[in-house]
C-alpha positions as CSV (number, residue, x, y, z in Angstrom):
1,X,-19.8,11.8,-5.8
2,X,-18.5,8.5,-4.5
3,X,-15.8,6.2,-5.4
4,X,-17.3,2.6,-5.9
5,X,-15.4,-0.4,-5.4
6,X,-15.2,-2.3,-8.4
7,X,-13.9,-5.9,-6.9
8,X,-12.4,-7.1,-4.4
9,X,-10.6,-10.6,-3.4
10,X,-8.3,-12.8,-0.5
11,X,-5.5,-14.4,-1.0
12,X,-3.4,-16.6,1.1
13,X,0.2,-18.6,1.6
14,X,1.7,-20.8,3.9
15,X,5.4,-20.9,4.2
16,X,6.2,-18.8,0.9
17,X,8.9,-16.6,-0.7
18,X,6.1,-15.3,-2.8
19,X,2.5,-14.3,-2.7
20,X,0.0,-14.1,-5.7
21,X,-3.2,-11.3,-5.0
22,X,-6.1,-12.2,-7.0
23,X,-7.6,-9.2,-7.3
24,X,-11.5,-10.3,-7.9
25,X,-11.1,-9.1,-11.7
26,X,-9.1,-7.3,-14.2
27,X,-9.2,-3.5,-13.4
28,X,-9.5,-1.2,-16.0
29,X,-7.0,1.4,-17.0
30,X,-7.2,4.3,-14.5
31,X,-8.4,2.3,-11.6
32,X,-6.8,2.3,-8.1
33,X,-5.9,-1.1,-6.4
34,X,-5.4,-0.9,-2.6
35,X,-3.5,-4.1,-1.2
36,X,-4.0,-4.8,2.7
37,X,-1.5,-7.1,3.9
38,X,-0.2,-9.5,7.2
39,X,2.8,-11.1,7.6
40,X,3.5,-13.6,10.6
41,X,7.2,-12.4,10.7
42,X,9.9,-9.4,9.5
43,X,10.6,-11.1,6.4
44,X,10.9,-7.8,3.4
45,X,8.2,-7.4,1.7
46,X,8.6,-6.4,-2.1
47,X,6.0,-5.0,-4.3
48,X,5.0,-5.6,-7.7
49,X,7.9,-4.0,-10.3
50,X,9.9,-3.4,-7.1
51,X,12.9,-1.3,-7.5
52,X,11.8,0.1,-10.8
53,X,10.2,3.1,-12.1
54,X,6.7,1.1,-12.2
55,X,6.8,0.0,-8.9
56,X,3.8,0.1,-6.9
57,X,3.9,2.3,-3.6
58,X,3.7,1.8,0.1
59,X,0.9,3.6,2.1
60,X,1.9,2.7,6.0
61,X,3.0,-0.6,7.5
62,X,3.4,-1.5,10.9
63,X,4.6,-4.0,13.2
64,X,2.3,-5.6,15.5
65,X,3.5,-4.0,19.1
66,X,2.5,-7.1,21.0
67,X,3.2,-10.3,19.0
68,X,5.9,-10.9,20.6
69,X,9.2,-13.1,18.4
70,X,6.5,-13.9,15.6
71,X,6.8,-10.0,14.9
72,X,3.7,-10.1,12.9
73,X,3.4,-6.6,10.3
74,X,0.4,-5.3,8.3
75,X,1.0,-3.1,5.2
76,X,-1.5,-1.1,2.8
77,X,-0.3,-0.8,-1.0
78,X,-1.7,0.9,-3.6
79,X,-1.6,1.2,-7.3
80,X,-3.0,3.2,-10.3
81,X,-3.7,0.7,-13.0
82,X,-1.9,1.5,-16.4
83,X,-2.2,0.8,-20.3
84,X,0.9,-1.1,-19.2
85,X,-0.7,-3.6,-16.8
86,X,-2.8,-6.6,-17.5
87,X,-4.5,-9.8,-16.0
88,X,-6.6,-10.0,-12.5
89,X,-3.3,-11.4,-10.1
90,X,-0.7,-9.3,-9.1
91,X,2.4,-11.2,-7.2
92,X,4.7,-9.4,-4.1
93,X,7.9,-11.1,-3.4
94,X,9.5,-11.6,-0.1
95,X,13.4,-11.5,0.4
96,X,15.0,-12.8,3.4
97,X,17.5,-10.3,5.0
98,X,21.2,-10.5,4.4
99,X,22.2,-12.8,7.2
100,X,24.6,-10.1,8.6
101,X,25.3,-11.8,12.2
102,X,23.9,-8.4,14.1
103,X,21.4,-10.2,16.3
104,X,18.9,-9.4,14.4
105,X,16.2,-12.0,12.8
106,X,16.4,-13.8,9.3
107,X,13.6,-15.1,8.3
108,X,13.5,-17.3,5.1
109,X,10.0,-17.7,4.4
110,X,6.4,-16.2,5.5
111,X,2.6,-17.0,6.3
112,X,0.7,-14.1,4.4
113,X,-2.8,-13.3,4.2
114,X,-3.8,-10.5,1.9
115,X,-7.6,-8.5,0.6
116,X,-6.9,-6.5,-2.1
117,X,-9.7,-3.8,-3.1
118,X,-10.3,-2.6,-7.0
119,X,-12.1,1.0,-7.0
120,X,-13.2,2.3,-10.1
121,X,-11.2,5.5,-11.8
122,X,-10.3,8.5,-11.1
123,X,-9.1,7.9,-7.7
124,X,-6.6,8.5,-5.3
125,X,-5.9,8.4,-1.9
126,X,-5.8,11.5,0.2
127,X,-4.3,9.7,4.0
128,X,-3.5,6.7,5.3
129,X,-3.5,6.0,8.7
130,X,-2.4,3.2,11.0
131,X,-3.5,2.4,14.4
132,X,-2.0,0.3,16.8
133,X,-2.9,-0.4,21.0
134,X,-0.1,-0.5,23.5
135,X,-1.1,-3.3,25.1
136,X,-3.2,-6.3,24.1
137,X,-7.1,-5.6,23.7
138,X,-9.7,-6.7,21.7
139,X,-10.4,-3.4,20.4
140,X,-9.1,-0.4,18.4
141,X,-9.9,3.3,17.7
142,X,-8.7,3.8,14.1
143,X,-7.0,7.2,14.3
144,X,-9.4,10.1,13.0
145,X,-8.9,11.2,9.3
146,X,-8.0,15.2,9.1
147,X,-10.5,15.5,5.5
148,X,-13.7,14.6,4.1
149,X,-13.4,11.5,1.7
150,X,-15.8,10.1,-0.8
151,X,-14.7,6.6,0.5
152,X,-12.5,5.2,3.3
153,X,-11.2,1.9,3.5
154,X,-10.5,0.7,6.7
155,X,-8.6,-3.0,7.3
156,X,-8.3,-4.7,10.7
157,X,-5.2,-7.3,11.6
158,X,-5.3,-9.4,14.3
159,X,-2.6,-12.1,15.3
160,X,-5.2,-14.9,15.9
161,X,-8.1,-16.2,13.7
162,X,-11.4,-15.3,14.8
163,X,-14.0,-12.6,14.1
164,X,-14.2,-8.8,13.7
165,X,-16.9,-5.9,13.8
166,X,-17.0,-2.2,12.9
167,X,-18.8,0.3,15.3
168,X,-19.9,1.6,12.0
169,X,-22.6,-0.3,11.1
170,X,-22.8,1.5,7.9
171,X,-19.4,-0.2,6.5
172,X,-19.0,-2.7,4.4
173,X,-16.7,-5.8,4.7
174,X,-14.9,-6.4,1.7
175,X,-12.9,-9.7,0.7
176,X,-12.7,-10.1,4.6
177,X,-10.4,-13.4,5.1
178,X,-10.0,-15.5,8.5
179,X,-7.3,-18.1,8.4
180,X,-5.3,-20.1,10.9
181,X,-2.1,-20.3,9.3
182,X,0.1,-20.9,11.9
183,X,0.1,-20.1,15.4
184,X,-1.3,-17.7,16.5
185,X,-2.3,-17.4,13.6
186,X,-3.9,-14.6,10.9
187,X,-7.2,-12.8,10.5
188,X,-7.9,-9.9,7.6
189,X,-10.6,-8.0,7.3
190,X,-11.3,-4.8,4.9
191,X,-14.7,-2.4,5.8
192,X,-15.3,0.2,3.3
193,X,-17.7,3.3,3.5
194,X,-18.9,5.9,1.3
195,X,-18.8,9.5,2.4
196,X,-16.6,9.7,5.6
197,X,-16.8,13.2,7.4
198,X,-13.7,15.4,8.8
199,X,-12.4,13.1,12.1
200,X,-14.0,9.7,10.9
201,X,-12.7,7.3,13.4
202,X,-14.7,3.8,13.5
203,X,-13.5,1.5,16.5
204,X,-12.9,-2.8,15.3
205,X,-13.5,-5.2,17.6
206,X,-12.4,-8.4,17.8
207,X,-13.8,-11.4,19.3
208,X,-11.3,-11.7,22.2
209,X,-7.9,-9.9,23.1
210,X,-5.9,-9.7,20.1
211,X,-3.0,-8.1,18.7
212,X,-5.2,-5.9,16.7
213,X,-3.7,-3.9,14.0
214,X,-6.3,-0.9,11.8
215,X,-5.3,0.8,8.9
216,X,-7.7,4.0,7.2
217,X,-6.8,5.2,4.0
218,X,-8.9,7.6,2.2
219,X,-9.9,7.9,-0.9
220,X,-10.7,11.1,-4.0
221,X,-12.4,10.4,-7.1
222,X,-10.1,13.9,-7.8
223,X,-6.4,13.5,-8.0
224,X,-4.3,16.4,-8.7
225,X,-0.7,15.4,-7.4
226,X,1.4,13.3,-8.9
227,X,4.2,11.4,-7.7
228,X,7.2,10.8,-9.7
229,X,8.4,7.0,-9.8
230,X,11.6,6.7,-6.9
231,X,13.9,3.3,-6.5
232,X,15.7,2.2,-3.5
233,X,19.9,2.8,-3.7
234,X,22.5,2.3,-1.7
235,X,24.4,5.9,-1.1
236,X,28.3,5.6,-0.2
237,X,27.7,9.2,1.3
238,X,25.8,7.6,4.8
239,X,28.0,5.6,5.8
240,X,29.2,2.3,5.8
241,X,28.6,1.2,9.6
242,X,26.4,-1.9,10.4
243,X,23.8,0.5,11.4
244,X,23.7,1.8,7.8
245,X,24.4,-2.1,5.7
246,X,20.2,-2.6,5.3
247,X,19.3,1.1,4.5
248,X,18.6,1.8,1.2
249,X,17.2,5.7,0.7
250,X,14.8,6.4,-1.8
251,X,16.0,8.3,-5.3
252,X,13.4,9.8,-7.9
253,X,13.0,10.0,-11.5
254,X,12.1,13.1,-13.3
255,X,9.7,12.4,-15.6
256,X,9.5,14.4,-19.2
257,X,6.9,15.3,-21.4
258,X,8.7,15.5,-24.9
259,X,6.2,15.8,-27.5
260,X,3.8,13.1,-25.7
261,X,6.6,10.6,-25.4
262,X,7.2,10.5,-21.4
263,X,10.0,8.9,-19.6
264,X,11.0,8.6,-16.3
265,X,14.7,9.8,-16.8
266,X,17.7,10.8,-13.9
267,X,20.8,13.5,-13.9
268,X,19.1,15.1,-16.8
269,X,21.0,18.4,-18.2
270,X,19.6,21.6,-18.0
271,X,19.0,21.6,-21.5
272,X,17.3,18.2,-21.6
273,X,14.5,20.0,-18.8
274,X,14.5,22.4,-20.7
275,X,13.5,21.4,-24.2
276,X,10.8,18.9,-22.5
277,X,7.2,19.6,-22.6
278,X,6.2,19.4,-19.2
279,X,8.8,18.5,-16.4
280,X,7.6,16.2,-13.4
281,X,9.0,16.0,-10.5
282,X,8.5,14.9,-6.5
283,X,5.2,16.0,-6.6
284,X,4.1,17.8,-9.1
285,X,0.7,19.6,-9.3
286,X,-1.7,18.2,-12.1
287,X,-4.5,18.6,-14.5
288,X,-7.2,15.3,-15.2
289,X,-5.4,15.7,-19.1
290,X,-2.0,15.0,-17.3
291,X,-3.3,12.0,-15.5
292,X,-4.7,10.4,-18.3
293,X,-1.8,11.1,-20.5
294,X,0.5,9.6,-17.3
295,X,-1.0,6.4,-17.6
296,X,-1.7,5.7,-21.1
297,X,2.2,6.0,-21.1
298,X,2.7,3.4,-18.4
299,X,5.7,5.7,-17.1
300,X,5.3,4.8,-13.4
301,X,5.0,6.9,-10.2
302,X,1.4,6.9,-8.4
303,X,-1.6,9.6,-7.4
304,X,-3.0,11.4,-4.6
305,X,-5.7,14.1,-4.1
306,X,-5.4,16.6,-1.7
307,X,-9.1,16.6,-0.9
């Protein structure tokens, strides 16, 4: 069995505080989006329903090890869609940092280049991987994935427009976007390919030395983990030293079954678990029942399979 990909779409913007992904259509209710994404600079990156229990989750993200003061970062993002979501665009948000005087960089806005891909349900990733050379070179290994996977998407970043290929000449491109937004500018591409064995490692080219960036993530048409919604806190107990102003750790929800009503709830009693249905937590072993009954609810958290 394989997991086809249902759309898939580019977006771009040029000096922005906010970026809107088309995402090539309107997904239906237990499909997965994957969002591939380049920045030109640090600026924070916030996902759709950021900081709430529907929040959409981070795969990997990197910084680009050779591009120098732009500081140029892809990201992956993914989503299961839910009886709570609607239309074809999703937007991310990006917040300047504090301006805390550290000698750091603040950044106010960002040149963003983004292909989001919409696979058809049940799926889930299984890894993600992220591959980056320690020098600049035109071409990149992408590091091997440990499992079988009925699909593998695999996107390439490089800091300058121009072309790409895949030493797989089975893949796919998908919503693949070049674009010279500002110097040295942005290229995006997205492969995909069905039926990836143990260790599949596909090396990208580009057309010239680049600061070439590759992300893998693998994908299940058979999730059976869940994982409970978390937000981002501030927590008095690490400290309160400049180090520590920008870190926010991550807090989960436990989410409750009562009756078929489920919410994602926090510093529940011990009688309140225990009167509940089912009890999820972190990640929490799952049934296909549970999934579907997850999402119709629109309670948050995200998927995975474990093979």
């Amino acid at each position: 069995m394989t997991v086809p990909v249902k759309f898939s779409a580019t977006s771009s913007a040029s000096a922005a505080t906010s970026l809107t992904v088309s995402l090539g259509g309107t997904p239906s209710v237990g499909d997965l989006v994957v969002v591939f994404m380049g920045c030109d600079n640090q600026i924070v990156t916030h996902q759709p329903g950021y900081n709430t229990a529907t929040q959409w989750a981070q795969l990997v993200s990197l910084q680009c090890p050779n591009s120098g003061t732009a500081c140029n970062t892809l990201s992956a993002w993914h989503h299961t869609w839910t009886a709570s979501d609607s239309g074809s665009t999703v937007t991310f948000t990006f917040s300047p940092a504090p301006t805390l005087g550290l000698g750091d960089k603040d950044v106010s806005t960002v040149n963003a280049i983004a292909v989001a891909v919409v696979l058809t349900g049940p799926a889930a990733y299984i890894e993600a991987t992220i591959q980056a050379p320690p020098m600049l070179q035109p071409t990149v290994p992408v590091a091997g994935l440990k499992k079988a996977a009925e699909l593998t998407l695999v996107g390439g970043y490089q800091t300058r427009a121009g072309s790409l290929s895949n030493s797989d000449s089975g893949a796919t491109q998908q919503g693949y976007i070049f674009q010279n937004l500002s110097l040295p500018g942005q290229a995006l591409t997205v492969y995909s390919k069905p039926t990836t064995p143990v260790k599949y490692s596909p090396t990208l080219t580009a057309d010239a030395a680049s600061d070439l960036v590759a992300i893998a993530v693998s994908i299940s048409s058979s999730p059976n983990i869940y994982v409970a919604p978390v937000i981002q806190e501030a927590d008095q107990d690490i400290g309160t030293s400049r180090l520590m102003y920008r870190y926010r750790p991550l807090k989960g929800y436990t989410v409750l079954n009562n009756g078929g009503t489920f919410t994602a709830t926090r510093y529940n009693t011990t009688d309140q678990l225990a009167a509940a249905t089912q009890v999820f937590t972190n990640d929490s072993p799952i049934v296909s029942a549970d999934r579907t009954n997850i999402i119709n609810s629109g309670v948050g958290g995200e998927f995975r399979a474990t093979a």
